[in-house]
N, C-alpha and C positions, 0 to 999 in steps of 0.2 A: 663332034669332039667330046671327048670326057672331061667332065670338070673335077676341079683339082677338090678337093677335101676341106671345107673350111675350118680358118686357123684360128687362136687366139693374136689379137696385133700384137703384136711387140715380140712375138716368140720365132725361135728360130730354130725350125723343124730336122733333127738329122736321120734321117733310116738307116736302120742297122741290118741287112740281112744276115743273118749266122750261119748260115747253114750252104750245104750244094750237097752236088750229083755224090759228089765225090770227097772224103776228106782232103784230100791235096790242093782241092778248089776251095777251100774253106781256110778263113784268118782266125788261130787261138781266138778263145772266147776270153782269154786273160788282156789279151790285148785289146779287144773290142772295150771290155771294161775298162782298161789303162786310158782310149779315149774319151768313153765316156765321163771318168773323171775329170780329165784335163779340161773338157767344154767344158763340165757345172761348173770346175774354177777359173777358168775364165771370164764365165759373165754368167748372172743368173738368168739370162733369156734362152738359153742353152735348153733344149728338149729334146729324146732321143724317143723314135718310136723304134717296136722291133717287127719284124717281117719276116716268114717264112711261111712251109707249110704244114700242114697237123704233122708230119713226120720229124721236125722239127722242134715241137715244144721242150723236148727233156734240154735242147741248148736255151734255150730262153730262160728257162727254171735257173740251169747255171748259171746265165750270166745275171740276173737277180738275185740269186744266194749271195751270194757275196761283197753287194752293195748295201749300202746300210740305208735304212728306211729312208733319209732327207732324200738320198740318191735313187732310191728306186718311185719316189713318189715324181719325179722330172721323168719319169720313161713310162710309154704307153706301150703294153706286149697285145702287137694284132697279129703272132706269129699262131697261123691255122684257123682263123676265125673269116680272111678276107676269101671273099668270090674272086676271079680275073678280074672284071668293071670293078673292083671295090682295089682291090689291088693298083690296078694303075689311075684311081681316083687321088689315094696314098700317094702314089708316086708320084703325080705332077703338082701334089703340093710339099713335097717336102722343098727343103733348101737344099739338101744335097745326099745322096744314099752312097753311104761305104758296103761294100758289097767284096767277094769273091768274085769268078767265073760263073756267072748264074742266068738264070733267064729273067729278072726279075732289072738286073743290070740292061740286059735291052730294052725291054720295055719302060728303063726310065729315059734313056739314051732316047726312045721317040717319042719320047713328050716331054723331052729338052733340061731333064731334072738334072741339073751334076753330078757325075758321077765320081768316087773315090775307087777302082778297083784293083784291089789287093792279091795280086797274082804269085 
């Protein structure tokens, strides 16, 4: 088994994949950012990491432009840096990964992570 990522206690990890095959398979980066606001105000235990692949970084750039520094220091961008094994190490610790149509969505599906997919 691969083991999960370790966390800080008290924090409550969300994956944000941005990206897919396709844009049609892919949720605006406006609205990925509209949730990630809503969790920081919700509760300060709220953290978003990002996930994708190196083809991917120019949406992650986007959706950190336009959060303002308190906001962007609660988000870790490991979009293009993870291996597969680092990837679904990610995956089976987060709390819960909002995703499109992705592959990234099964591979949290079998390692039991919740999934949000936004089709």
């Amino acid at each position: 088994p691969i083991a999960a990522v370790p966390r800080v206690s008290g924090e409550w990890v969300v994956g944000f994949q941005l990206g897919a095959s396709e844009p049609l398979r892919c949720w605006p980066i406006t609205h990925f950012q509209a949730l990630a606001r809503l969790l920081f105000a919700e509760d300060e235990r709220y953290r978003v990491a990002l996930i994708g692949s190196p083809k991917e970084t120019a949406l992650a750039d986007d959706f950190l432009q336009d959060l303002t520094p308190q906001e962007q220091m609660r988000v870790t961008n490991y979009v293009g840096t993870l291996t597969l094994p680092q990837l679904v190490g990610h995956l089976a610790g987060f709390d819960v990964l909002v995703t499109g149509d992705t592959g990234p969505l099964h591979l949290a599906v079998a390692v039991r992570t919740p999934t949000v997919s936004l089709l």
